[in-house]
N, C-alpha and C positions, 0 to 999 in steps of 0.2 A: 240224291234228292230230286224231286220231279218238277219239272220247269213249267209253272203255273201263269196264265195269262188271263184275265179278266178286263171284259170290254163293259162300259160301266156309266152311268148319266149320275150326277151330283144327286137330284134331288128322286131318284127309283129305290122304291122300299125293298124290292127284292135285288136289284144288287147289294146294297146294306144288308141283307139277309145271307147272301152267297158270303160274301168279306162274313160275317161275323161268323160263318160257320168254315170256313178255311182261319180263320184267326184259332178260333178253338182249339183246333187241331195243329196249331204253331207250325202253319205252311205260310212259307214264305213267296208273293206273287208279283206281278207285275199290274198294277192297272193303267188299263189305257181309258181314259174319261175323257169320253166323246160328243159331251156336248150339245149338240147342237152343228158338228163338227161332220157336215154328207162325206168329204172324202175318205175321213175315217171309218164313219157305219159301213160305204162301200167296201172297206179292208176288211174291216170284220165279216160282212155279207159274205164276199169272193173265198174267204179263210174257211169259212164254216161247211157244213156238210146237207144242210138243207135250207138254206136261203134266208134264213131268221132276220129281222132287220132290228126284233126286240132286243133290249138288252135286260140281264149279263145274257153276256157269252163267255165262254168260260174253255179254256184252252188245256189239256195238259198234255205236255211233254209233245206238244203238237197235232194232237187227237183232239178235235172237238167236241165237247163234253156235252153241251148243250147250256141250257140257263138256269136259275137255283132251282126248278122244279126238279129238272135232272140229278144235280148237284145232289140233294137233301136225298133222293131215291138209289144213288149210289150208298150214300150211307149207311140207308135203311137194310138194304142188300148186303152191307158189310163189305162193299167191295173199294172203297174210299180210301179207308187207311192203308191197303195196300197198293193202290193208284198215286197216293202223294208220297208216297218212301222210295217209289220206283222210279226207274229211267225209261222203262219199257212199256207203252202203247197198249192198251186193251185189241183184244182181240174177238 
């Protein structure tokens, strides 16, 4: 199973968008809810792959996925369900 991480603010419609659409799909994640929280958005920043300060940010298996725009565009592509069953990194 793919090691899911989601960085995440309480009251963002599209984190709540990203979570409802990995709930669906009964993946199990980690969220980190930041808040308000600069030293965490810096973790998340430094983690990612294009400097994003929005959130979600959205992790798997240590590959940065991007945010639910991304997330839902994986789906669409069909390449989602095979990303959260795996252990193995897109390429």
């Amino acid at each position: 199973m793919a090691n899911i991480e989601i960085y995440t603010w309480s009251t963002c419609p599209f984190c709540r968008r990203a979570k409802q659409l990995l709930d669906q799909k009964g993946a199990t994640y980690t969220e980190y809810q930041i808040d308000g929280d600069e030293a965490a958005r810096d973790q998340m920043v430094a983690r990612g792959t294009n400097g994003r300060r929005s959130v979600p940010q959205i992790f798997i298996n240590d590959q940065h996925i991007g945010g639910s725009d991304d997330l839902y565009a994986l789906e669409r592509q069909g390449a989602l369900d095979k990303l959260l069953g795996s252990t193995e990194v897109l390429v």
